[in-house]
Steps between C-alpha positions, in 0.01 A plus 500: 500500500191715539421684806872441645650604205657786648550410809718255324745717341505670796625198702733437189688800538535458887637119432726631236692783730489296797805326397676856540395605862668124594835622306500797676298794386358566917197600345241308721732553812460876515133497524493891588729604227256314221201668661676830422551430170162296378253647718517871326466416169283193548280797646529756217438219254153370686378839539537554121325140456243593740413776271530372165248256621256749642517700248447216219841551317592122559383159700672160525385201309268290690595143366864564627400643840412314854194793546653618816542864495649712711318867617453705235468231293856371410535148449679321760778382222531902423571529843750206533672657160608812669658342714626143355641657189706774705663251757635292180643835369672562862613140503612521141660835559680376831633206310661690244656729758641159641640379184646831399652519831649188477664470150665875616617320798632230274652751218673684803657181606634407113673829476682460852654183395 
């Protein structure tokens, strides 16, 4: 895959939670409510980036990496992690609420009968 190697995955993971925001999980429809909950730690997590980089403590593979870097030198697929990988937790999390919600709804039924 080379350079769009992790872009790839990336993508992956979005096409593989998608599925749950069009069962139900409201994720993508509450734009405001996501930004709460990525944007803070997707912040705290490229500030620590930002300085492991500077500092020399890590870098990102070349050969799996587009080149485009963000300032301070994070690469743009660094960038797109903090916040890909946290929306397919919400999703994920938001889905399970759903199901949970749904077989008590179903349990509380069974014992009424």
């Amino acid at each position: 895959m080379g350079k769009l190697e992790y872009l790839a995955v990336l993508g992956a993971c979005v096409l593989v939670t998608l599925p749950l925001e069009l069962a139900g999980a409201r994720v993508y429809r509450r734009p405001r409510r996501l930004a709460r909950a990525v944007v803070p730690v997707a912040l705290v997590f490229l500030v620590w980036d930002a300085l492991a980089i500077a500092g020399g403590v890590w870098d990102y593979a070349p050969e799996s990496l587009t080149g485009i870097r963000a300032p301070f030198g994070i690469p743009l697929e660094e960038v797109l992690f903090f916040v890909v990988i946290p929306i397919c937790g919400v999703l994920t999390y938001e889905a399970v609420g759903l199901t949970l919600t749904a077989l008590r709804h179903r349990a509380a039924r069974r014992m009424r009968r």
